[in-house]
N, C-alpha and C positions, 0 to 999 in steps of 0.2 A: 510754837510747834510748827515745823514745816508741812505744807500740804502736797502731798507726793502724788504722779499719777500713774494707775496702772493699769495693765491689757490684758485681758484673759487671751489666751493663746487656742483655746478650743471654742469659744463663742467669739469672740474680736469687741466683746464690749470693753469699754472703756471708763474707766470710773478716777476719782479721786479719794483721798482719806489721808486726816490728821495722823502723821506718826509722829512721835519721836525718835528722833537720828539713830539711836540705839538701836529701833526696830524698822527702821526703813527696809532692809534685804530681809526682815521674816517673811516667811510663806504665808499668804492670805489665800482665802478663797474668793472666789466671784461669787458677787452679788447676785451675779445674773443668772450664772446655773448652776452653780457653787465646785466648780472645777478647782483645783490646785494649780493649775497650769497659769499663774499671772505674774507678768514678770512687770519691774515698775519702769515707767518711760523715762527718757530723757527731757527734761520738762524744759521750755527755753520760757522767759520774759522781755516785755515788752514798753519802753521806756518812752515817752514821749516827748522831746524835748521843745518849749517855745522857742521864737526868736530873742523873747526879753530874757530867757533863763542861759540862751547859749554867749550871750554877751556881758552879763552878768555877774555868772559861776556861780548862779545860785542855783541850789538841788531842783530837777526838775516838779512841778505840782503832781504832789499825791505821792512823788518818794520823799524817805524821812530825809531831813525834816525839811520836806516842799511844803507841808501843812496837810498834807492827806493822813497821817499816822497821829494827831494829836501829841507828835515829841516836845517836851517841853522846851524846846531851846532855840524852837523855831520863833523868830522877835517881829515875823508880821509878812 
């Protein structure tokens, strides 16, 4: 299940929460003062490559299957 992030538009808090894709665009309220006004952000990520992984081809550590997800088919 994707973790979405979203901004209250009348308080500017910012919070995250588990959706599923189905209900990613439903209307939530805030947490923080329970407005309707929260629209979800455009979330970026953030990859870290080594020097041994860029020479390599192997997936960087901590994406699958760098060995941070526990995927099975990662051989060491």
């Amino acid at each position: 299940m994707p973790l979405y992030e979203y901004q209250c538009s009348d308080c500017a808090h910012t919070f995250d929460m588990l959706q599923p894709f189905h209900r990613a665009d439903e209307r939530i309220d805030c947490p923080a003062c329970g407005s309707r006004q929260v629209r979800r952000k455009i979330s970026v990520i953030a990859l870290r490559m080594d020097a041994a992984s860029k020479h390599s081809g192997e997936a960087p550590s901590g994406a699958c299957c760098g060995g941070g997800c526990g995927c099975s088919s990662h051989t060491g």
